[in-house]
N, CA, C and O atoms as CSV, one atom per row, in Angstrom:
chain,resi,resn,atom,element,x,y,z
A,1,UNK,N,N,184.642,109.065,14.361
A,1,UNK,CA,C,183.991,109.623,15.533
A,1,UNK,C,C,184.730,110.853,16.071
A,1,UNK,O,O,184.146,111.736,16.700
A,2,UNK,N,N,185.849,110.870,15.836
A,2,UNK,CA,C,186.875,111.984,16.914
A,2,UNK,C,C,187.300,112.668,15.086
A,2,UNK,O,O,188.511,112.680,15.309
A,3,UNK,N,N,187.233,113.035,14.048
A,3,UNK,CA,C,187.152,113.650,13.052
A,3,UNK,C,C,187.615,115.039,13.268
A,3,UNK,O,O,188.618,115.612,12.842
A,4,UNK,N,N,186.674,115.437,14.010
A,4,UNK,CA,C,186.498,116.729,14.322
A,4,UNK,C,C,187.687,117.677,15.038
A,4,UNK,O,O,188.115,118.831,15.000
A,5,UNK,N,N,187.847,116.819,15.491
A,5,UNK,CA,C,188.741,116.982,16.820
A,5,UNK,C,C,190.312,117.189,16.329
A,5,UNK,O,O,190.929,116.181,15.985
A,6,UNK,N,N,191.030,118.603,16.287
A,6,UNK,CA,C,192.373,119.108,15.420
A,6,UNK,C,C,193.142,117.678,16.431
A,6,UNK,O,O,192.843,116.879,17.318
A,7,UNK,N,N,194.330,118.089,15.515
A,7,UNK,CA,C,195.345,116.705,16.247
A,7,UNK,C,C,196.379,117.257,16.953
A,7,UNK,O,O,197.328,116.474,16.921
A,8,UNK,N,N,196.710,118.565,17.775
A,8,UNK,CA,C,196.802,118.954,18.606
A,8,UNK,C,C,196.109,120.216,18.602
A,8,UNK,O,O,196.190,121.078,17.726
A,9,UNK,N,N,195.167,120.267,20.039
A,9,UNK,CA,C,194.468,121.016,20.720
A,9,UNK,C,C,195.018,122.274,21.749
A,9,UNK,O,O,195.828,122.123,22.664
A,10,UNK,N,N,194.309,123.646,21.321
A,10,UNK,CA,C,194.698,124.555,22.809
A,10,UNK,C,C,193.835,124.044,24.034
A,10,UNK,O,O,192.927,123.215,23.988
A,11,UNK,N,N,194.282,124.671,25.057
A,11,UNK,CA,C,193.351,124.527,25.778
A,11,UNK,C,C,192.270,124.212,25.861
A,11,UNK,O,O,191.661,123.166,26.084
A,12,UNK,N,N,191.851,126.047,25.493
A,12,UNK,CA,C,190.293,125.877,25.483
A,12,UNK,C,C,189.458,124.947,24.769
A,12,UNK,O,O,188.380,124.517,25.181
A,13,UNK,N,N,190.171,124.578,23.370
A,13,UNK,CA,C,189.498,123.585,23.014
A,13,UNK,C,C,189.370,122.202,23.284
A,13,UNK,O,O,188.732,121.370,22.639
A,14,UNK,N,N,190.107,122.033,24.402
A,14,UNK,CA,C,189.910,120.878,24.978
A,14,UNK,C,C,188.851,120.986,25.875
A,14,UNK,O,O,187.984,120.138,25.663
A,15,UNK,N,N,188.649,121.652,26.701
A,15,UNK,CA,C,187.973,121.842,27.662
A,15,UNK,C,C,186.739,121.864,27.131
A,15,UNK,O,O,186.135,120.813,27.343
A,16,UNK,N,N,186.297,122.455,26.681
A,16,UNK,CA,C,184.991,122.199,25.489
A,16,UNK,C,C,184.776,120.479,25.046
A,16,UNK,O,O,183.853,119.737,25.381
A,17,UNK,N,N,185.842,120.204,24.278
A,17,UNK,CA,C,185.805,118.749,24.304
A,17,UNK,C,C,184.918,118.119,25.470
A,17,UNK,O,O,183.720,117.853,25.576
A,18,UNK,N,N,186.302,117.967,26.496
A,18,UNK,CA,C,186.271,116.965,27.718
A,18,UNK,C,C,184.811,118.152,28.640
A,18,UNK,O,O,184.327,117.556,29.602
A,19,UNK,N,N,184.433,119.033,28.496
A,19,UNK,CA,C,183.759,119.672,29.397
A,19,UNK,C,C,183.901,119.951,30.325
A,19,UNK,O,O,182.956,120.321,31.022
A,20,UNK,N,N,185.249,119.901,30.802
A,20,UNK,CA,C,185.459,120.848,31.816
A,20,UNK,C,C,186.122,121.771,32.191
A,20,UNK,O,O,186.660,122.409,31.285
A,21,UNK,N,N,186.355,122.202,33.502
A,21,UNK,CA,C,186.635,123.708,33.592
A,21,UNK,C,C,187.956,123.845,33.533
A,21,UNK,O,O,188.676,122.915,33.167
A,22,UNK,N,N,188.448,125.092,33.906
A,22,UNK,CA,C,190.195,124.984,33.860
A,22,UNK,C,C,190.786,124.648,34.920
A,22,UNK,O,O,191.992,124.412,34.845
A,23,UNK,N,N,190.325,124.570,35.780
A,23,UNK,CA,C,191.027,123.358,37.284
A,23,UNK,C,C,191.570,122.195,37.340
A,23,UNK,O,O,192.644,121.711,37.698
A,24,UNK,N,N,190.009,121.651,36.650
A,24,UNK,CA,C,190.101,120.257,36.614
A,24,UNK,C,C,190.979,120.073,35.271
A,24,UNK,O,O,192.056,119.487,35.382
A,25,UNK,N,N,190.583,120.528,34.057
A,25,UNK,CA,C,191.865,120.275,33.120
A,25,UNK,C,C,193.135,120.593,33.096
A,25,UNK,O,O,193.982,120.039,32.395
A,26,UNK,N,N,193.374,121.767,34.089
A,26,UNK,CA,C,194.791,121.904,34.753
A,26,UNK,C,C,195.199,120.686,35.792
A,26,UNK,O,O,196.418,120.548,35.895
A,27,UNK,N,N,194.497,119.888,36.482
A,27,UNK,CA,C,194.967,118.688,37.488
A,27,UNK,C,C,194.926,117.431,36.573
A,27,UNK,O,O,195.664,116.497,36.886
A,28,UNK,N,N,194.163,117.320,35.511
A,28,UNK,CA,C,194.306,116.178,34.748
A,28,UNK,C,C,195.659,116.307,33.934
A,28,UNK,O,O,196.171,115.284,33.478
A,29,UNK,N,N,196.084,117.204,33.797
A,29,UNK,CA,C,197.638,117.659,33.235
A,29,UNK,C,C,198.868,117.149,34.583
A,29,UNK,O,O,199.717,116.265,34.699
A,30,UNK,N,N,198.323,118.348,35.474
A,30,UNK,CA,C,199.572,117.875,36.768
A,30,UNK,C,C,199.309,116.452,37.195
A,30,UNK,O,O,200.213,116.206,37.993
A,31,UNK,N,N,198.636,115.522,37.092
A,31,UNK,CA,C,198.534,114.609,37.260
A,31,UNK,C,C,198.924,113.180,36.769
A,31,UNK,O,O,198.898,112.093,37.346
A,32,UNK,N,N,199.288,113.541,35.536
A,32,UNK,CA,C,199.650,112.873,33.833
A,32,UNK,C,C,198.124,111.962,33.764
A,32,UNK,O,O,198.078,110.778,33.434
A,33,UNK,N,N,197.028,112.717,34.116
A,33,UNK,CA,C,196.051,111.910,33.371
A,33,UNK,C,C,196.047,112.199,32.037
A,33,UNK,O,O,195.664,111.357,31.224
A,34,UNK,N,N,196.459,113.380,31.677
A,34,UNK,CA,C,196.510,113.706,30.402
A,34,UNK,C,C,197.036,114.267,29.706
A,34,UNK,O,O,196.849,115.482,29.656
A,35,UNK,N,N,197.911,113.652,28.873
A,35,UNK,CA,C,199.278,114.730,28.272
A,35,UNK,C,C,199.199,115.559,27.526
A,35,UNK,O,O,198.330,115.590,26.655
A,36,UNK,N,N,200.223,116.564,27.711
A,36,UNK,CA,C,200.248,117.928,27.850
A,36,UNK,C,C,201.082,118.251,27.637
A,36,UNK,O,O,201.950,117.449,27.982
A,37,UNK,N,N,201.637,119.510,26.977
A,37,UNK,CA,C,202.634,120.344,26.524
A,37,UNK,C,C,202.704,121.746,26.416
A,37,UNK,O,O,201.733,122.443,26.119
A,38,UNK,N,N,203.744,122.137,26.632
A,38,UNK,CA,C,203.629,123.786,26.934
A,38,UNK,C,C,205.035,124.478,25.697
A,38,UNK,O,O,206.252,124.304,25.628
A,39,UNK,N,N,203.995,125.310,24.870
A,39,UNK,CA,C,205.063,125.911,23.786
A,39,UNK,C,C,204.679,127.556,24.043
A,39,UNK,O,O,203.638,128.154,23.770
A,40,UNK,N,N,205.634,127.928,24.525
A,40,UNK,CA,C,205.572,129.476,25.194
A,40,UNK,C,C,205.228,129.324,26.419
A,40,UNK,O,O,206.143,128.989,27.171
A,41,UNK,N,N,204.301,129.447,26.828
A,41,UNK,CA,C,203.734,129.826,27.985
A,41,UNK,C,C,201.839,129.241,27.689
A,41,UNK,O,O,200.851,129.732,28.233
A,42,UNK,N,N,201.853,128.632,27.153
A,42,UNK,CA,C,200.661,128.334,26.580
A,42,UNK,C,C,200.543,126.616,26.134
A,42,UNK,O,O,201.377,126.179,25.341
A,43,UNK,N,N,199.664,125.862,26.589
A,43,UNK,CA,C,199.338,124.637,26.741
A,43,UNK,C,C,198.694,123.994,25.452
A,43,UNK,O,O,197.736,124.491,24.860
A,44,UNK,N,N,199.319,122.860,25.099
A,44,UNK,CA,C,199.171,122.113,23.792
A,44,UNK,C,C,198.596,120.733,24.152
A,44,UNK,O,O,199.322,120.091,24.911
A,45,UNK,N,N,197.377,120.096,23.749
A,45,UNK,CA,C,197.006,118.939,24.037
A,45,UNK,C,C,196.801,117.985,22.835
A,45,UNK,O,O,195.889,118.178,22.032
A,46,UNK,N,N,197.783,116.812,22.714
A,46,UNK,CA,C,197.564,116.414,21.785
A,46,UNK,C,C,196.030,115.181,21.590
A,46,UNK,O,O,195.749,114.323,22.426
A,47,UNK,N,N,195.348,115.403,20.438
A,47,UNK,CA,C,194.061,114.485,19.859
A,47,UNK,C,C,194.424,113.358,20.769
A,47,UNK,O,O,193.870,113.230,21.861
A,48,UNK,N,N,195.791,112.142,20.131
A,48,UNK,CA,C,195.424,110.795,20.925
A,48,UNK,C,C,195.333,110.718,22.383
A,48,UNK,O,O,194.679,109.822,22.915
A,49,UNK,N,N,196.008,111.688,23.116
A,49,UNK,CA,C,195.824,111.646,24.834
A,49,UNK,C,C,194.205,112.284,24.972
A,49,UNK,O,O,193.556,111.913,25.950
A,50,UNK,N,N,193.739,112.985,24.253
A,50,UNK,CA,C,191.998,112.817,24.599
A,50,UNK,C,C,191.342,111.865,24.356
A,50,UNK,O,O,190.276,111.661,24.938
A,51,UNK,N,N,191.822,111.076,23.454
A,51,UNK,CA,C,191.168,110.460,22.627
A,51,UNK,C,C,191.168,109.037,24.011
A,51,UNK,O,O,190.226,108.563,24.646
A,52,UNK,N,N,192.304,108.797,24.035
A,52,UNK,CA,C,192.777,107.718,25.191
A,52,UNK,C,C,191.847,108.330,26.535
A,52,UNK,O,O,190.975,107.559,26.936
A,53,UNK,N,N,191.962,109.528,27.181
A,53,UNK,CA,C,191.788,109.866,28.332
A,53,UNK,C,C,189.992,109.892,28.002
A,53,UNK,O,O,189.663,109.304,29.032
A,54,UNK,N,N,188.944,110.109,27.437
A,54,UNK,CA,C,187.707,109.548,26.689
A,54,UNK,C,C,187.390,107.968,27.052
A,54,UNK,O,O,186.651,107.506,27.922
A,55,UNK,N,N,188.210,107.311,26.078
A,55,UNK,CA,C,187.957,106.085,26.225
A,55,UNK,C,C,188.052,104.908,27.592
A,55,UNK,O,O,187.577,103.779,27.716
A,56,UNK,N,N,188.920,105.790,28.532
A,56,UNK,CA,C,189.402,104.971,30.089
A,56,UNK,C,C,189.097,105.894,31.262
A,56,UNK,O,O,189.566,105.962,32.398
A,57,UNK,N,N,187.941,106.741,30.468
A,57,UNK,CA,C,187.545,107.278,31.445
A,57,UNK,C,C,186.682,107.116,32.764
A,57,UNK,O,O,186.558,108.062,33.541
């Protein structure tokens, strides 16, 4: 089902995923709804924390 889906994600392609905007996927980060990583200056989301944050949603 989640195939598709690289096994760590940029941003944007999360947001596409989960559908939403960059606010709310910026507060689901500051929040630890959903983990997150930053290599440079630029945000890394790994597959199983969508995958988890999907399923208990």
């Amino acid at each position: 089902m989640y195939e598709y889906i690289p096994e760590i994600m940029t941003f944007k392609e999360c947001q596409k995923i989960l559908k939403v905007g960059k606010n709310t996927l910026l507060d689901l980060i500051h929040t630890n709804q959903l983990e997150a990583f930053k290599v440079g200056s630029r945000w890394k989301i790994p597959k199983q924390s969508v995958i988890e944050f999907i399923q208990y949603r």
